[in-house]
C-alpha positions as CSV (number, residue, x, y, z in Angstrom):
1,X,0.0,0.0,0.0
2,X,2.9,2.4,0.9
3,X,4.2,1.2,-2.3
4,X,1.4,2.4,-4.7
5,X,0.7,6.0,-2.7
6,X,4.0,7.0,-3.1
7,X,4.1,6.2,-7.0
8,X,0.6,7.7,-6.9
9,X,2.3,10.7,-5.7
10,X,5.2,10.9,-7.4
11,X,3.4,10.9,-10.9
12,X,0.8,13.7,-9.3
13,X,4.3,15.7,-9.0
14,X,5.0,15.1,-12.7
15,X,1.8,15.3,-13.5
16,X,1.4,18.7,-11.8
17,X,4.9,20.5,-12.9
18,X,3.5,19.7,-16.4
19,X,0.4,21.6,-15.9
20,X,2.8,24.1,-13.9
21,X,5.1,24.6,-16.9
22,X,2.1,25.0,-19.4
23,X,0.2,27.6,-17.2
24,X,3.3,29.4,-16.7
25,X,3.0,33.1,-18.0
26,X,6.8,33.5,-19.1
27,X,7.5,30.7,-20.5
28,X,4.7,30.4,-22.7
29,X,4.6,33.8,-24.1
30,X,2.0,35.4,-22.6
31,X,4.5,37.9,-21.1
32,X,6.0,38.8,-24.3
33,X,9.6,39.7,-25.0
34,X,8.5,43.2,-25.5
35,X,7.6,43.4,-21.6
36,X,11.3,43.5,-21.4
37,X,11.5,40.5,-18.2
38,X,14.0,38.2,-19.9
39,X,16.4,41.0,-21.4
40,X,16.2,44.1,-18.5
41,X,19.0,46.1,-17.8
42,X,18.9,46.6,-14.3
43,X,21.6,47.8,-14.1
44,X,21.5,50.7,-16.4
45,X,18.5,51.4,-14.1
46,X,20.9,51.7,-10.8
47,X,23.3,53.4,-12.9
48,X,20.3,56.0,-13.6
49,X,19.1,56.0,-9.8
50,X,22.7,56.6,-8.8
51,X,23.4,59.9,-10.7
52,X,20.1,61.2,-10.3
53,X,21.0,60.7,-6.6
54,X,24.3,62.4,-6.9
55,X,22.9,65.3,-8.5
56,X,21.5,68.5,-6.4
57,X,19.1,69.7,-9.1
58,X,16.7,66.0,-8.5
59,X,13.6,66.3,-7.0
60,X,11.7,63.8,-4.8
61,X,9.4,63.1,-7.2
62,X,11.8,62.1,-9.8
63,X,14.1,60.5,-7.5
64,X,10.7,58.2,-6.7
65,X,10.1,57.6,-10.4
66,X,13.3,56.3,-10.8
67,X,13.6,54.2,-7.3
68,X,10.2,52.3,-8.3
69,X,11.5,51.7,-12.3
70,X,15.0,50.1,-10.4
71,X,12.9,48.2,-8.2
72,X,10.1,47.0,-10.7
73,X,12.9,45.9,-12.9
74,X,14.6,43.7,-10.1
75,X,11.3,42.3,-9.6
76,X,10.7,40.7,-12.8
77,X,14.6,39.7,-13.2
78,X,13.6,37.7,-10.3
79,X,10.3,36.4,-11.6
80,X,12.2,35.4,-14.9
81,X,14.6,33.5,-12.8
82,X,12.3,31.9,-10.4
83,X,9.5,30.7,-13.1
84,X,12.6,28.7,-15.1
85,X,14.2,27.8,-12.1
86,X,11.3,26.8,-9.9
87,X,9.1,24.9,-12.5
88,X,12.0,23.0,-14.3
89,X,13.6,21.8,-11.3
90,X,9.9,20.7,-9.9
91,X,10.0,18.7,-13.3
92,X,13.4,16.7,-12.6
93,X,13.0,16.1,-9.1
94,X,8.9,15.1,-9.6
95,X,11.1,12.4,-12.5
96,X,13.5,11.6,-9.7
97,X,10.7,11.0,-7.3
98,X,8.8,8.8,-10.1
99,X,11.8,6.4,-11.1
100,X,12.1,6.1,-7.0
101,X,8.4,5.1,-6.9
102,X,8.4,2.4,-10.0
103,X,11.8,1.1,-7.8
104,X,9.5,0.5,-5.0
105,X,6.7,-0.5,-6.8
106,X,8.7,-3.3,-8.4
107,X,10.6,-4.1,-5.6
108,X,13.6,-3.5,-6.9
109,X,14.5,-1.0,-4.7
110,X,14.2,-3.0,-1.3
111,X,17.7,-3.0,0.0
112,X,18.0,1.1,-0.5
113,X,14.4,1.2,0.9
114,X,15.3,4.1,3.5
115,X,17.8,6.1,1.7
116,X,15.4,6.2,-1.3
117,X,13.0,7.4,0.9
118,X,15.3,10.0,2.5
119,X,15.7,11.3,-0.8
120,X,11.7,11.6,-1.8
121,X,11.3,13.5,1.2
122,X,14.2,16.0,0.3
123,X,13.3,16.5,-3.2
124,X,9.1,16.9,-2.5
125,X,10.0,19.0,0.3
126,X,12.4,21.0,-1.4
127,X,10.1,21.1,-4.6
128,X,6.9,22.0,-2.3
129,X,9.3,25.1,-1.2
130,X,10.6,26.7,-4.5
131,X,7.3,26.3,-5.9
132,X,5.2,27.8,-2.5
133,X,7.8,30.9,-3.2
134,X,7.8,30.9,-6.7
135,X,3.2,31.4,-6.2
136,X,3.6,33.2,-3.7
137,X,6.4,35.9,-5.6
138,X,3.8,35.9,-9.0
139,X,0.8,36.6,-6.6
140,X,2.7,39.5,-5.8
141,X,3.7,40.5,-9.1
142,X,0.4,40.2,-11.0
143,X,-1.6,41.8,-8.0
144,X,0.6,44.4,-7.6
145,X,1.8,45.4,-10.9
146,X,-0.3,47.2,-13.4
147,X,0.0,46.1,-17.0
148,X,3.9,45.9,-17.3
């Protein structure tokens, strides 16, 4: 019974970093290369913050604009990052966690039974991680951003 649940579980991984990677706004297009998320220059952006900064003739106002265009920009750097990062790694370690289940299944597996579960727990806790921050980062980005 252990057995199936955890090759039950193991495919819902795959099964669900799939349906991840095809809902995924970035990688599929819907944010298009025009948005500017893969190819940003942040740091021409800190460059600009820094000598507006530096100079006496800024105001507030400007000195704002600029802040929130450097900090928007670092934002979706990071979304980039996280969506490939996040998503594909889900992918491999879901696969890592499926071969581990058909091993167990099969009972071929048997003499590495605790190490091989060692290592499903690691990879489903570490995917269950970088995938909780990955929603929880795009939340904030696509609540908080308006039409970038």
């Amino acid at each position: 019974m252990k057995k199936t649940f955890f090759l039950i579980f193991s495919s819902a991984i795959v099964i669900f970093a799939i349906i991840s990677i095809c809902c995924a706004p970035i990688i599929n297009g819907v944010l298009t290369e025009s948005s500017g998320w893969k190819s940003a220059n942040c740091q021409k952006e800190s460059d600009e913050y820094k000598s507006l900064k530096d100079k006496d003739s800024t105001t507030d106002d400007q000195l704002k604009t600029q802040k929130k265009k450097l900090n928007e920009c670092n934002r979706h750097k990071a979304m980039y990052g996280l969506e490939y990062s996040s998503l594909l790694l889900d992918l491999v370690l879901g696969f890592i966690c499926l071969i581990l289940g058909l091993l167990h299944y099969f009972d071929v597996a048997k003499p590495f039974e605790k190490v091989t579960g060692i290592i499903g727990l690691a990879t489903g806790i570490c995917g269950f991680v970088l995938t909780l921050v990955y929603i929880c980062y795009s939340c904030y980005i696509f609540t908080n951003e308006k039409g970038s």
